[in-house]
C-alpha positions in Angstrom: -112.2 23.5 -4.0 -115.7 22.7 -4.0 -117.1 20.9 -1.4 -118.5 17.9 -3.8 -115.1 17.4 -5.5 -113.6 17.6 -1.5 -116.0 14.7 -0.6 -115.0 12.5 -3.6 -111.6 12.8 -2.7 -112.4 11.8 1.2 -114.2 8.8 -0.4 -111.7 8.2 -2.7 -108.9 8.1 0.0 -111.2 5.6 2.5 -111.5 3.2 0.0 -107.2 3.3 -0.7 -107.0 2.7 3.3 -109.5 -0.2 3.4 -107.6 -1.9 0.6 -104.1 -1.0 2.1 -105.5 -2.6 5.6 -106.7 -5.9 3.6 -103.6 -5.9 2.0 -101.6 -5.5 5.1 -103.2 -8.6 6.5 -100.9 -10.4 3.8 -97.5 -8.5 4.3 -95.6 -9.7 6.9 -92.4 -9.0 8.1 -90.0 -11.1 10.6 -88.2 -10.1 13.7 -85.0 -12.1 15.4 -83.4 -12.6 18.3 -80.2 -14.5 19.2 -78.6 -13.7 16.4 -81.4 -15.6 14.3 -81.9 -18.6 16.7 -85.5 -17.2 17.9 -87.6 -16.0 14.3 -91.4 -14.4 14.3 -93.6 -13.8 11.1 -95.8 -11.1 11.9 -98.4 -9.4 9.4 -99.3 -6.0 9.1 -102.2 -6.3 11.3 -99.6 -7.1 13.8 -101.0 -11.2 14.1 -97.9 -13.8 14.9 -98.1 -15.9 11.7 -95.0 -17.9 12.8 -92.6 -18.5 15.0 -89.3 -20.6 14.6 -86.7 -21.7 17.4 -83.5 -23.3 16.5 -83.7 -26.2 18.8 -80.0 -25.3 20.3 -81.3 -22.4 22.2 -83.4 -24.7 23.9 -81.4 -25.0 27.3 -83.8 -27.0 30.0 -81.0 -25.4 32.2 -82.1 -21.9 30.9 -86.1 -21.6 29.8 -85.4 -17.6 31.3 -83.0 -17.5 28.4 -85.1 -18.4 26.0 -88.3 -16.5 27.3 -86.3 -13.5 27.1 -85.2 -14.5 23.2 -88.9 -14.8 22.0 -90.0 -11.9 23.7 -87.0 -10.1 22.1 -88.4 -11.6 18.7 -91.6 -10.4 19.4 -90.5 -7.3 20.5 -89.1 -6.9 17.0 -91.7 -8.4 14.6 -94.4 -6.0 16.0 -92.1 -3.0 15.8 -91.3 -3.8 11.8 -94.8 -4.5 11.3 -96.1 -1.4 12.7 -93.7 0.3 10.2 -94.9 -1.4 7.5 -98.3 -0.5 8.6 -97.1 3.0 8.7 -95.7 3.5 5.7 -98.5 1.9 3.5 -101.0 4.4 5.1 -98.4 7.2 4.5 -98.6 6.3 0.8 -102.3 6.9 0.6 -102.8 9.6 3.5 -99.8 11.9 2.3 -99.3 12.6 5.9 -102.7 13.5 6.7 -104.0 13.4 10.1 -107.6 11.2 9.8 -109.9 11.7 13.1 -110.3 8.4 14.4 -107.2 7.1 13.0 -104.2 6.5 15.5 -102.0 9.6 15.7 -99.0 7.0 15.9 -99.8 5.2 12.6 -99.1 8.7 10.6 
């Protein structure tokens, strides 16, 4: 392979990531905790876009309870979206290792 046609293809494949990175700002995926009673909306750029509690897990008796059902949530939501994240990049990088890119996204 010549190294013009080797350069397009580079180019070609920044230009899939920088779309699938805009495009992951959209995606989002949800995490839970409590069997549902604690829900966070993350996107794929791993921003909370919502979170939801189910006012009977409010317990002014228990705010440790609760602390530990939103972190749990959290916990989740970031975990799924940096799946998400992983896969999409997959799809364009075919399991390439890019320098600068994070070894833990591939």
């Amino acid at each position: 392979m010549n190294m013009q046609k080797m350069m397009k293809q580079v180019q070609k494949m920044q230009a899939e990531l920088a779309r699938v990175q805009a495009e992951l700002e959209d995606k989002t995926v949800e995490g839970t905790a409590g069997g549902g009673v604690v829900t966070v909306v993350v996107n794929g750029h791993q921003d909370i876009k919502d979170i939801t509690i189910d006012p009977d897990a409010v317990d002014p008796d228990d705010v440790e309870m609760l602390e530990d059902l939103i972190m749990a949530a959290v916990n989740d939501a970031l975990r799924k979206s940096r799946e998400l994240s992983a896969a999409e990049i997959q799809k364009v990088t075919g399991g390439l290792s890019i320098p600068g890119m994070p070894a833990g996204l591939f």
